[in-house]
CHARMM-style PDB file with segment names, atoms N, HN, CA, C and O in Angstrom:
ATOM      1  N   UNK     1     -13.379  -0.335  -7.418  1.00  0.00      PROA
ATOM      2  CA  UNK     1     -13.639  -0.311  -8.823  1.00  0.00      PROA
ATOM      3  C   UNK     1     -15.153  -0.316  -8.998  1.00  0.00      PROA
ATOM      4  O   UNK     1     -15.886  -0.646  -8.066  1.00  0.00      PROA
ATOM      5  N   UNK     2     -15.647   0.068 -10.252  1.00  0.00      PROA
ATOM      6  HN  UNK     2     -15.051   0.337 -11.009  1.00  0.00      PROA
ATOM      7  CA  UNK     2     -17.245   0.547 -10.357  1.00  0.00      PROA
ATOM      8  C   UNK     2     -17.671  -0.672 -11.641  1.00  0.00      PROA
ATOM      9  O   UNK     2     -17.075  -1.745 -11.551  1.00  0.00      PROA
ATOM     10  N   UNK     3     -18.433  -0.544 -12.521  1.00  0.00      PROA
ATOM     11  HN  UNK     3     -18.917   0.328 -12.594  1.00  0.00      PROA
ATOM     12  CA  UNK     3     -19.263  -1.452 -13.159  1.00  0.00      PROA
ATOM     13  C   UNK     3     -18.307  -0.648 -14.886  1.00  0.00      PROA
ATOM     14  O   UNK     3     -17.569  -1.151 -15.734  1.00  0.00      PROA
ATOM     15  N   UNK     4     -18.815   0.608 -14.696  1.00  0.00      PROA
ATOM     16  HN  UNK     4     -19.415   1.016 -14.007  1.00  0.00      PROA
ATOM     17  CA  UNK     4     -18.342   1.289 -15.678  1.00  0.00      PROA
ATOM     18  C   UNK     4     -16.738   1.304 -15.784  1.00  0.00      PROA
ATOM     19  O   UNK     4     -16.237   2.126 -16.552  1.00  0.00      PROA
ATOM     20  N   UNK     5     -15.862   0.391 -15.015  1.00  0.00      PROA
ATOM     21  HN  UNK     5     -16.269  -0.277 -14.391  1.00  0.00      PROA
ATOM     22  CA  UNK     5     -14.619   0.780 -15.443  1.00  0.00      PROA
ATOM     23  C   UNK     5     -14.340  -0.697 -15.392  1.00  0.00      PROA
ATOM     24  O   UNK     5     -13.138  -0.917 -15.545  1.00  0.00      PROA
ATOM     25  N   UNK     6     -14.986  -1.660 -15.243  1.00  0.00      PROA
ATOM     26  HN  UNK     6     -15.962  -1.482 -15.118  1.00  0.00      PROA
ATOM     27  CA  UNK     6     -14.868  -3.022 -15.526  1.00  0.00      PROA
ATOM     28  C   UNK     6     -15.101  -2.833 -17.012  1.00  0.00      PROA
ATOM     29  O   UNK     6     -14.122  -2.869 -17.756  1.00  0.00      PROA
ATOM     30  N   UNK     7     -16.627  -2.584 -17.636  1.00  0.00      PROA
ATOM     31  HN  UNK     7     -17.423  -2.555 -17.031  1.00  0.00      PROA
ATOM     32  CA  UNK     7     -16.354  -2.408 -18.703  1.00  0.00      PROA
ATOM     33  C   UNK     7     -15.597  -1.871 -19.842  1.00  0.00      PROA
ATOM     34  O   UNK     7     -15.822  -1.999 -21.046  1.00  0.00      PROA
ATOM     35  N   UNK     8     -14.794  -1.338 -19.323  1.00  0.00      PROA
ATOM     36  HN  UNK     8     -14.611  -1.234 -18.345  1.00  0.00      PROA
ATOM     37  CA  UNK     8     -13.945  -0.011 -20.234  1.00  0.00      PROA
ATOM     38  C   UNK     8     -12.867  -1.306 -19.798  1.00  0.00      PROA
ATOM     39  O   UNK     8     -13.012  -1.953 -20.836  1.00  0.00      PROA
ATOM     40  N   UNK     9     -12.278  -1.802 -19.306  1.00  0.00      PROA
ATOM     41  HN  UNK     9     -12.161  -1.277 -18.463  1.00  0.00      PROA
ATOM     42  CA  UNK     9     -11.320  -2.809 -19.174  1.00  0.00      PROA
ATOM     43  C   UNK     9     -11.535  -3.678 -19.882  1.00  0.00      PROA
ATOM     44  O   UNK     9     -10.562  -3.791 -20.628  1.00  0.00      PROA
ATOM     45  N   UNK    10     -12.974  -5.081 -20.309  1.00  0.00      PROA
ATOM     46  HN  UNK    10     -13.764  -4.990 -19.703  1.00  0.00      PROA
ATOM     47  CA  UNK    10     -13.351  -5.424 -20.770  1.00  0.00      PROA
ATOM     48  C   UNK    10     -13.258  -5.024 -22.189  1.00  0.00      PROA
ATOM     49  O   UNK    10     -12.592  -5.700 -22.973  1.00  0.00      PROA
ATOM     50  N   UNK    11     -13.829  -4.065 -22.526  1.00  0.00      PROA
ATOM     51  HN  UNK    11     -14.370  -3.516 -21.889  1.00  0.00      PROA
ATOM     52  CA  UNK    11     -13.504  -3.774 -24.192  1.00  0.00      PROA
ATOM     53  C   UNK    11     -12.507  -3.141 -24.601  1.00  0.00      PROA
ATOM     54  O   UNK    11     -12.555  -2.619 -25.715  1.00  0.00      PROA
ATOM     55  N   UNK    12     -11.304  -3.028 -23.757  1.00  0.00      PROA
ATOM     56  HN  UNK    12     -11.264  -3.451 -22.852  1.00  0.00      PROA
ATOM     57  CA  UNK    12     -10.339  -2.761 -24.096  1.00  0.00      PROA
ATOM     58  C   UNK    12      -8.893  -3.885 -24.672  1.00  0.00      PROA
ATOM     59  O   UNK    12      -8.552  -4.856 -23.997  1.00  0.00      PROA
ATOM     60  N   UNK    13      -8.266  -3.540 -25.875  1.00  0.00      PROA
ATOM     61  HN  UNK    13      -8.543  -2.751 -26.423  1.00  0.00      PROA
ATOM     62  CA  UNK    13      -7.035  -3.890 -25.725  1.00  0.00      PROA
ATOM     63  C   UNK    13      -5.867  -4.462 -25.253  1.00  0.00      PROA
ATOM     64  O   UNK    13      -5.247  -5.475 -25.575  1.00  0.00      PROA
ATOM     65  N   UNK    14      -5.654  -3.382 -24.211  1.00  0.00      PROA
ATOM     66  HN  UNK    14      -6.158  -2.559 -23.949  1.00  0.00      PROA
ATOM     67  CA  UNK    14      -5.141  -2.676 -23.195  1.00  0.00      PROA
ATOM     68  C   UNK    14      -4.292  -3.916 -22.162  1.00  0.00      PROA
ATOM     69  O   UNK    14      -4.436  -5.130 -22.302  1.00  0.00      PROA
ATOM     70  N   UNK    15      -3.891  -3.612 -21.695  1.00  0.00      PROA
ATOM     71  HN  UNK    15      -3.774  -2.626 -21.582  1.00  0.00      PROA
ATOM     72  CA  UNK    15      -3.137  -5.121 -20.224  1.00  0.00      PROA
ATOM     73  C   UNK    15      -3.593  -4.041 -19.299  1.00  0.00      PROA
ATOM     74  O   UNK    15      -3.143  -2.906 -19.455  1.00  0.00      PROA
ATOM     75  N   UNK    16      -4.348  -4.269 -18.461  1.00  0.00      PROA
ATOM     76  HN  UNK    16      -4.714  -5.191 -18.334  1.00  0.00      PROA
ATOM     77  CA  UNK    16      -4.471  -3.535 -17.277  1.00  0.00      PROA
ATOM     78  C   UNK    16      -4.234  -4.641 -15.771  1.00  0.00      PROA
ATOM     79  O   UNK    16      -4.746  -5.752 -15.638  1.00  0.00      PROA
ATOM     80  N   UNK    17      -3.538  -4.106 -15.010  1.00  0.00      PROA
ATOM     81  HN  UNK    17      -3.122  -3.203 -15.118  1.00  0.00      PROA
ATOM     82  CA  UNK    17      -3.200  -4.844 -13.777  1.00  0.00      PROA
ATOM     83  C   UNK    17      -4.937  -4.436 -12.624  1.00  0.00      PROA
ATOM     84  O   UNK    17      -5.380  -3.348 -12.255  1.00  0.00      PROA
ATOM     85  N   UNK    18      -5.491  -5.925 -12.381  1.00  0.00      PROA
ATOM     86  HN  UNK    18      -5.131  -6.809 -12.681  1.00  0.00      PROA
ATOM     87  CA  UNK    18      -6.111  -5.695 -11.813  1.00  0.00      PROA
ATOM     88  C   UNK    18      -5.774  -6.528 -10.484  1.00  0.00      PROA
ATOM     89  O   UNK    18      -4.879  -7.333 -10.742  1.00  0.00      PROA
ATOM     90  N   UNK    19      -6.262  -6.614  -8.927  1.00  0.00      PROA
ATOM     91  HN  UNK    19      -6.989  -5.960  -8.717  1.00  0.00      PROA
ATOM     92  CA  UNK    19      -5.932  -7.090  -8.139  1.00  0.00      PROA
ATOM     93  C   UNK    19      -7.245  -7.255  -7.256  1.00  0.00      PROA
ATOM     94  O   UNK    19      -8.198  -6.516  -7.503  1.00  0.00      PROA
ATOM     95  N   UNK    20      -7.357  -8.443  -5.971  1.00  0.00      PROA
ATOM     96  HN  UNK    20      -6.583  -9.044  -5.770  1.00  0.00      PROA
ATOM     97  CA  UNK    20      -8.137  -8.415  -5.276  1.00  0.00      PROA
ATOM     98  C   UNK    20      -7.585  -9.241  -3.955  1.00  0.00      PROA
ATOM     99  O   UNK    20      -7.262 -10.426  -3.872  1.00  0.00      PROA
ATOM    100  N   UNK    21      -7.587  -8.467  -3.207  1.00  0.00      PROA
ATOM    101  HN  UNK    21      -7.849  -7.505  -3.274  1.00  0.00      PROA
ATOM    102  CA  UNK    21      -6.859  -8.795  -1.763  1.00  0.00      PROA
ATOM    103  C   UNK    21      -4.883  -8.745  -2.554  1.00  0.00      PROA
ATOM    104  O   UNK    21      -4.183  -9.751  -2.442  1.00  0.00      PROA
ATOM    105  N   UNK    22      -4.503  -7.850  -3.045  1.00  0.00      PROA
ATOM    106  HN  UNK    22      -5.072  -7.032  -3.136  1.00  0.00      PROA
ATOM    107  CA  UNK    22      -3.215  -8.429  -2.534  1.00  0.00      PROA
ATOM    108  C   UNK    22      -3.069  -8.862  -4.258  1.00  0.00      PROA
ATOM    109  O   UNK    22      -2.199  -8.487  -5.043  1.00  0.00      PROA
ATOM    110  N   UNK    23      -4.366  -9.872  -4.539  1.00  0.00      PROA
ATOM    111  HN  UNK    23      -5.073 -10.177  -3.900  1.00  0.00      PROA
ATOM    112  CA  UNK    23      -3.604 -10.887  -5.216  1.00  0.00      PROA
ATOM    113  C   UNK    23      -3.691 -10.545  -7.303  1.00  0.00      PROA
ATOM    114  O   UNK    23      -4.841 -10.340  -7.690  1.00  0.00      PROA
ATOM    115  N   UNK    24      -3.026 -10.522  -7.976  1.00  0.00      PROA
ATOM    116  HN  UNK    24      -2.092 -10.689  -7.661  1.00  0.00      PROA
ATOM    117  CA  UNK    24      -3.155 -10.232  -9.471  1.00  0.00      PROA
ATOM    118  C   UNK    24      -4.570 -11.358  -9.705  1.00  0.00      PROA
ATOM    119  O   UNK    24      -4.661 -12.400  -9.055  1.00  0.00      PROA
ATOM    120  N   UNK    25      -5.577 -10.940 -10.707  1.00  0.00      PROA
ATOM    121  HN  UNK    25      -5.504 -10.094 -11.235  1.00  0.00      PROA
ATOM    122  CA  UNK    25      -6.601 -11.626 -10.952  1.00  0.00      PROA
ATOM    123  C   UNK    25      -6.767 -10.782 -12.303  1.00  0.00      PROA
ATOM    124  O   UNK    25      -6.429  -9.616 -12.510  1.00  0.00      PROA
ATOM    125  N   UNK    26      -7.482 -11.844 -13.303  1.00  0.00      PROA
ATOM    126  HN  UNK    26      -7.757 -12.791 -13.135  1.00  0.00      PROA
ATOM    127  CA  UNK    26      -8.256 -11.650 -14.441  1.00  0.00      PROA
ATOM    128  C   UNK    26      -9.775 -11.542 -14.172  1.00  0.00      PROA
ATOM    129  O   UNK    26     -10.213 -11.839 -13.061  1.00  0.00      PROA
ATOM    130  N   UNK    27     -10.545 -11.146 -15.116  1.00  0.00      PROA
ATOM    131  HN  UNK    27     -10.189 -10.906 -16.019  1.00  0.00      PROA
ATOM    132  CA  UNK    27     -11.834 -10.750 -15.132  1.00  0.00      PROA
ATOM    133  C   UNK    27     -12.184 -12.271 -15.739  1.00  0.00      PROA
ATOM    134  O   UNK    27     -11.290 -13.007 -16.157  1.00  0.00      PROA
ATOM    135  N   UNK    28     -13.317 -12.575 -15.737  1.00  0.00      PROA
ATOM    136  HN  UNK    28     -14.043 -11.977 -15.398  1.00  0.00      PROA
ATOM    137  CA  UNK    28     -13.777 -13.832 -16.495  1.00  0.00      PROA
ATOM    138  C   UNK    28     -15.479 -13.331 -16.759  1.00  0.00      PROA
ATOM    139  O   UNK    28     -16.099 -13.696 -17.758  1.00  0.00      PROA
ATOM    140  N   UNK    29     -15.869 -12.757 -16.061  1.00  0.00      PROA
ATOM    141  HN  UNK    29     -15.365 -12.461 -15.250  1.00  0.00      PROA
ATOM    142  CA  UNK    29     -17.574 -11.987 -16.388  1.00  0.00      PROA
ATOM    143  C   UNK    29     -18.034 -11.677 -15.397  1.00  0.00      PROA
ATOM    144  O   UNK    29     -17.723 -12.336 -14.405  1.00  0.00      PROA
ATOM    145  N   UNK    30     -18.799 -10.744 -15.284  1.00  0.00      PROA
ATOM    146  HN  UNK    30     -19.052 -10.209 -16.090  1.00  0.00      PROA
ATOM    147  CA  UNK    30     -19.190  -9.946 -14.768  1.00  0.00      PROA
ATOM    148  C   UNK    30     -20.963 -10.309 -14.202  1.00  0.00      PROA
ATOM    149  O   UNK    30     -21.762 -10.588 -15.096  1.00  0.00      PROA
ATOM    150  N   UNK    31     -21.300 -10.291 -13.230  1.00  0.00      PROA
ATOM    151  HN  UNK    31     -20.651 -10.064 -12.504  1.00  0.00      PROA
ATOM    152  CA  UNK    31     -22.801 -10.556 -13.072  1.00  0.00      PROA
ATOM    153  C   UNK    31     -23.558  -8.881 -12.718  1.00  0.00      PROA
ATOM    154  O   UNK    31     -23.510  -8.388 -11.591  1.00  0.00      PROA
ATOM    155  N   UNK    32     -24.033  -8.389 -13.572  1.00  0.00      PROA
ATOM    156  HN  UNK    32     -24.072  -8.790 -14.487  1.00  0.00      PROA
ATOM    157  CA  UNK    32     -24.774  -6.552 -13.194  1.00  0.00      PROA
ATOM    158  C   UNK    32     -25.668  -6.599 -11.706  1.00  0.00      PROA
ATOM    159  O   UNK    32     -25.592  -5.947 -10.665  1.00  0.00      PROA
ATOM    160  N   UNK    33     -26.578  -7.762 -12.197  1.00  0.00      PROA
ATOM    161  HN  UNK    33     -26.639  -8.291 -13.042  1.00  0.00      PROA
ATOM    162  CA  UNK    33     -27.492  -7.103 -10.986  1.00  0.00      PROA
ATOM    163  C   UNK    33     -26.693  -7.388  -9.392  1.00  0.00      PROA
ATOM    164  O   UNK    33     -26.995  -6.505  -8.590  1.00  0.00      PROA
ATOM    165  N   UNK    34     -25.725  -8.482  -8.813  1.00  0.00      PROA
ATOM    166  HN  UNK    34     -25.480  -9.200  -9.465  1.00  0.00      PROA
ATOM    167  CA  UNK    34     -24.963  -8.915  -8.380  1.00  0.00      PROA
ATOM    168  C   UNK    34     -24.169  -7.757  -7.696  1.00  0.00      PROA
ATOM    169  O   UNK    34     -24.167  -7.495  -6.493  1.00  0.00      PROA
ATOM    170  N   UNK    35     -23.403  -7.025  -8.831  1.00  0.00      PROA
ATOM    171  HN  UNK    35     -23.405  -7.237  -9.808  1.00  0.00      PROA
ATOM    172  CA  UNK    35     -22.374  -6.342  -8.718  1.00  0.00      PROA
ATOM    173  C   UNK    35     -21.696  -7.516  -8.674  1.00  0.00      PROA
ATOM    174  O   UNK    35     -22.044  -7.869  -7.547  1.00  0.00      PROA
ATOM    175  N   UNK    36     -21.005  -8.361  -9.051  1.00  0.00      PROA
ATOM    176  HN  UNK    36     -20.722  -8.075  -9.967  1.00  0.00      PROA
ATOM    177  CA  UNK    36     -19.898  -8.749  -8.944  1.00  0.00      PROA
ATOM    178  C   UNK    36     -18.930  -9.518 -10.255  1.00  0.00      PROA
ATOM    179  O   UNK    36     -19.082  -9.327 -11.462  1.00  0.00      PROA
ATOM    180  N   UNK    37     -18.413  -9.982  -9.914  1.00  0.00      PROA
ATOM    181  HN  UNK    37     -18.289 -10.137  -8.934  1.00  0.00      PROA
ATOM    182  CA  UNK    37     -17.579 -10.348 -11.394  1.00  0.00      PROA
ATOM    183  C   UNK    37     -16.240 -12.037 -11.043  1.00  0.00      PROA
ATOM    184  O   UNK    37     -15.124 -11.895 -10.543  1.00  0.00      PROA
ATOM    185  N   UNK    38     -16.627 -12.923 -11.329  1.00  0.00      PROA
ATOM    186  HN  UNK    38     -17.533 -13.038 -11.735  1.00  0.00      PROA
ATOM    187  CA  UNK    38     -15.906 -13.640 -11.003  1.00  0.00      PROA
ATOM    188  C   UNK    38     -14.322 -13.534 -11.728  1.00  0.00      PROA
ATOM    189  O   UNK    38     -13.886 -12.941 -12.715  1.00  0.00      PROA
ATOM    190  N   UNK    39     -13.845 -14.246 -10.904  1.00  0.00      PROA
ATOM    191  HN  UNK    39     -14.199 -14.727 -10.102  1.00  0.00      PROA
ATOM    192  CA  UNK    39     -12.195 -13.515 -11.256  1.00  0.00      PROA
ATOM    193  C   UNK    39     -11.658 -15.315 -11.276  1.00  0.00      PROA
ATOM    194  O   UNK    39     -12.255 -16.309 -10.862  1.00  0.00      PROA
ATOM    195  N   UNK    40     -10.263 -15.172 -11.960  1.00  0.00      PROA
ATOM    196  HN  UNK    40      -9.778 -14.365 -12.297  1.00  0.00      PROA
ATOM    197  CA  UNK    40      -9.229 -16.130 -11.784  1.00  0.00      PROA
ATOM    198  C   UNK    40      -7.980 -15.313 -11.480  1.00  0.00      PROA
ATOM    199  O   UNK    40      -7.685 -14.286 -12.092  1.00  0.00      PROA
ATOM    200  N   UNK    41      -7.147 -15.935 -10.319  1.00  0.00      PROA
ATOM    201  HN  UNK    41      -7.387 -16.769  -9.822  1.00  0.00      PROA
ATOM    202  CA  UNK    41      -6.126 -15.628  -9.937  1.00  0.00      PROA
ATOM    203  C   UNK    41      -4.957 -15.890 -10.782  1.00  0.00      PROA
ATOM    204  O   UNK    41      -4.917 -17.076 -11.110  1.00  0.00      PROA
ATOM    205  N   UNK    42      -3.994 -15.187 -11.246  1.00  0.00      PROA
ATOM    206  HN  UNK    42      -4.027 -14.224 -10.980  1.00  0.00      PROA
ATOM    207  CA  UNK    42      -3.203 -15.239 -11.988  1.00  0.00      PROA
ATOM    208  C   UNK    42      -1.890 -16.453 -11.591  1.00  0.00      PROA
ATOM    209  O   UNK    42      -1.165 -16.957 -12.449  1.00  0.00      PROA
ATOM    210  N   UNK    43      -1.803 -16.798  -9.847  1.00  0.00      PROA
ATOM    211  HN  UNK    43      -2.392 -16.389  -9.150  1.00  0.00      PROA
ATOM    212  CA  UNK    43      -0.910 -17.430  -8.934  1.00  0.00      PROA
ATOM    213  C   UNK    43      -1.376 -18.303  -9.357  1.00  0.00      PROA
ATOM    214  O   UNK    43      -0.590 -18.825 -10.147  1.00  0.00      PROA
ATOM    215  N   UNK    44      -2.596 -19.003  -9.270  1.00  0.00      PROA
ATOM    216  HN  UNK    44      -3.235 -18.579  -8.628  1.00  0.00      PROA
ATOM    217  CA  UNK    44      -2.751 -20.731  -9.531  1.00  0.00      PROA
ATOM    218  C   UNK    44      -4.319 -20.336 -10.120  1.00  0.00      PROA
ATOM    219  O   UNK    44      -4.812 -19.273 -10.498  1.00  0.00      PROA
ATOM    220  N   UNK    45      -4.854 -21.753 -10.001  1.00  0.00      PROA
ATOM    221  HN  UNK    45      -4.454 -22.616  -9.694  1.00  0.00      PROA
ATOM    222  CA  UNK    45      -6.089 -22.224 -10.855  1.00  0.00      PROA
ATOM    223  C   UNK    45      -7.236 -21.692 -10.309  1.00  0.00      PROA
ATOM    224  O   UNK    45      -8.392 -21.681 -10.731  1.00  0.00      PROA
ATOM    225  N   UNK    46      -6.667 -21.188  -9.161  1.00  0.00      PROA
ATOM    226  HN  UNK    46      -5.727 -21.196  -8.819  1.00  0.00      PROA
ATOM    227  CA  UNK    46      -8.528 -20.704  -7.875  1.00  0.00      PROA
ATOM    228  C   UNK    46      -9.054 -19.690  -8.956  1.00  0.00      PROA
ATOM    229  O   UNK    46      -8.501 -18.919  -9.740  1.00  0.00      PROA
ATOM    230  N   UNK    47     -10.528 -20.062  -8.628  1.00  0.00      PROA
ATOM    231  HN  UNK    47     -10.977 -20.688  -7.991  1.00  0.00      PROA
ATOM    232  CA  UNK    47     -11.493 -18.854  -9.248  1.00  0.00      PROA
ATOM    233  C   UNK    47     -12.431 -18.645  -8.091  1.00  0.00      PROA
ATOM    234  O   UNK    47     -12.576 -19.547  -7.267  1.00  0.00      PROA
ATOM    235  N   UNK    48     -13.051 -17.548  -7.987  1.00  0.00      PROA
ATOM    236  HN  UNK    48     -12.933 -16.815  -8.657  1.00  0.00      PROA
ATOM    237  CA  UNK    48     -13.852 -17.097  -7.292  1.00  0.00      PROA
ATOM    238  C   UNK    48     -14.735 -15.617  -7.989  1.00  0.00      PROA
ATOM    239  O   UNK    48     -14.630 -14.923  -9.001  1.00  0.00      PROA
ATOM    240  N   UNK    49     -15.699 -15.667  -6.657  1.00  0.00      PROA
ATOM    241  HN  UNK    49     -15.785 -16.230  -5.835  1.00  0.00      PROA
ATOM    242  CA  UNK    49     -16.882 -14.849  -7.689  1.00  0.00      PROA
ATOM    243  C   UNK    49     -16.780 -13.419  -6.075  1.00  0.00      PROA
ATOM    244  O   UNK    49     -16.992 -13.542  -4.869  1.00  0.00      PROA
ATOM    245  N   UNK    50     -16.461 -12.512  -6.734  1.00  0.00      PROA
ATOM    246  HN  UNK    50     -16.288 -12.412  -7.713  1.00  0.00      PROA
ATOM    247  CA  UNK    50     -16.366 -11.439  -5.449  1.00  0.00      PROA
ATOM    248  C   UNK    50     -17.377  -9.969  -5.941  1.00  0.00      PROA
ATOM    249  O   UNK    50     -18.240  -9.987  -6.818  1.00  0.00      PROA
ATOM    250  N   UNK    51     -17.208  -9.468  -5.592  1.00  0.00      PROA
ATOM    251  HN  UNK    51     -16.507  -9.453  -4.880  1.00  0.00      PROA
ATOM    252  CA  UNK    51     -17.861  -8.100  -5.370  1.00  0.00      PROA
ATOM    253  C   UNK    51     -16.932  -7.034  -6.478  1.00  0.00      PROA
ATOM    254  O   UNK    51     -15.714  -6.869  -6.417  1.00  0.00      PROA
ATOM    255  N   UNK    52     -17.565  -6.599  -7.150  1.00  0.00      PROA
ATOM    256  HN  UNK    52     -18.555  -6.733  -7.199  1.00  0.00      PROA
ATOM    257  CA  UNK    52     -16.658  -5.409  -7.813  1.00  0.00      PROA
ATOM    258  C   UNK    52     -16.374  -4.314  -7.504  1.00  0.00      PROA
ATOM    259  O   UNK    52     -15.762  -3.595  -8.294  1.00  0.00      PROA
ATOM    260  N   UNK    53     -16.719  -3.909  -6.342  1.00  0.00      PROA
ATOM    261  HN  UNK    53     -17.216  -4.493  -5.701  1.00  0.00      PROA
ATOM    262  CA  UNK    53     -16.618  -2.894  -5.176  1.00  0.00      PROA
ATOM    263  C   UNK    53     -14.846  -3.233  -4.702  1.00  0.00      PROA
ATOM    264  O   UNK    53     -13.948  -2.420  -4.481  1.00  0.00      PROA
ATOM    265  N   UNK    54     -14.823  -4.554  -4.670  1.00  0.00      PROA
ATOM    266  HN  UNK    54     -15.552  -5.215  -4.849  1.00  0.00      PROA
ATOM    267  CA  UNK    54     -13.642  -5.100  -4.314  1.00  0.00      PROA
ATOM    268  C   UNK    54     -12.358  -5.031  -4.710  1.00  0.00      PROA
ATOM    269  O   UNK    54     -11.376  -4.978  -3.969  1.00  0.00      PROA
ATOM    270  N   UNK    55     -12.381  -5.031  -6.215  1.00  0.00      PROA
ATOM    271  HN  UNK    55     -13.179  -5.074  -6.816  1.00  0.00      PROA
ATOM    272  CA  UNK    55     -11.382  -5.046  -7.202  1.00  0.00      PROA
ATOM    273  C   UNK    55     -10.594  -3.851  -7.236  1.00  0.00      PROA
ATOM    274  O   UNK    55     -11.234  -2.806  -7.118  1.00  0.00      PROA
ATOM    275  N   UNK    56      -9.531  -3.775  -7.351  1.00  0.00      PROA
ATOM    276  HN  UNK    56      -9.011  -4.624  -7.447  1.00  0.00      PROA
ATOM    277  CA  UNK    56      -8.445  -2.496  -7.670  1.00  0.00      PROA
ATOM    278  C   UNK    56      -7.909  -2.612  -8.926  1.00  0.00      PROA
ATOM    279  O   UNK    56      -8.175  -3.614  -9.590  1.00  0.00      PROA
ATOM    280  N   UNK    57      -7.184  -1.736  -9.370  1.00  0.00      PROA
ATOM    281  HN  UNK    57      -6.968  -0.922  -8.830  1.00  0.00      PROA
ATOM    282  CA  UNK    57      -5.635  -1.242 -10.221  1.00  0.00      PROA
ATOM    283  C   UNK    57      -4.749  -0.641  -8.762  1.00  0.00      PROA
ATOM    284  O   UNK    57      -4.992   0.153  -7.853  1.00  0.00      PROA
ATOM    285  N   UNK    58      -3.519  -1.605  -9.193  1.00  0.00      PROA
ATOM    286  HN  UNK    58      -3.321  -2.249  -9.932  1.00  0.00      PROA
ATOM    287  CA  UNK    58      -2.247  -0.996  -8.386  1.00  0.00      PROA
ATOM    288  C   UNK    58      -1.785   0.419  -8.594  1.00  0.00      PROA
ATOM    289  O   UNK    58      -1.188   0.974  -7.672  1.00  0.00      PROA
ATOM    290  N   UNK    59      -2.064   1.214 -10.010  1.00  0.00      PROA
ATOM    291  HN  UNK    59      -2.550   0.763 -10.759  1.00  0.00      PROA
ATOM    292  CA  UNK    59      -1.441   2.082 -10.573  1.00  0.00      PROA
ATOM    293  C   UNK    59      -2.239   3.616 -10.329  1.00  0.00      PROA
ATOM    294  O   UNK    59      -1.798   4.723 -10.634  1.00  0.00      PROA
ATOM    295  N   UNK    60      -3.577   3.279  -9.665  1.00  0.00      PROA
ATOM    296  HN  UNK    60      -3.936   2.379  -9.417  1.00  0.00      PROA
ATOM    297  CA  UNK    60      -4.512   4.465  -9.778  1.00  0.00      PROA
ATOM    298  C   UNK    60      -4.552   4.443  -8.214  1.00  0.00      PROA
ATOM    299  OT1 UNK    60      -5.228   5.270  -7.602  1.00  0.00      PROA
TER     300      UNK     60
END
């Protein structure tokens, strides 16, 4: 996933399935210069801060 399609997720509506390793995760913000975007796992309470290089859609 790229910077520009985090954002288009972000200001969207929309329910989009996002994932990282495997696992369903929400967006929580994004850091630019970083590239990365900390996430919460949808399974339990873990949050973590990963790479947005990292992130998928199951569907694309």
């Amino acid at each position: 996933m790229n910077l520009e399609r985090i954002y288009t997720i972000l200001n969207n509506d929309k329910k989009f399935d996002i994932y990282y390793n495997e696992r369903p995760v929400w967006v929580q913000g994004i850091n630019e210069n970083e590239q990365t975007a900390k996430v919460g796992f949808v399974d339990n309470f873990e949050e973590k801060d990963v790479f947005i290089k990292d992130l998928y859609e199951r569907n694309l």
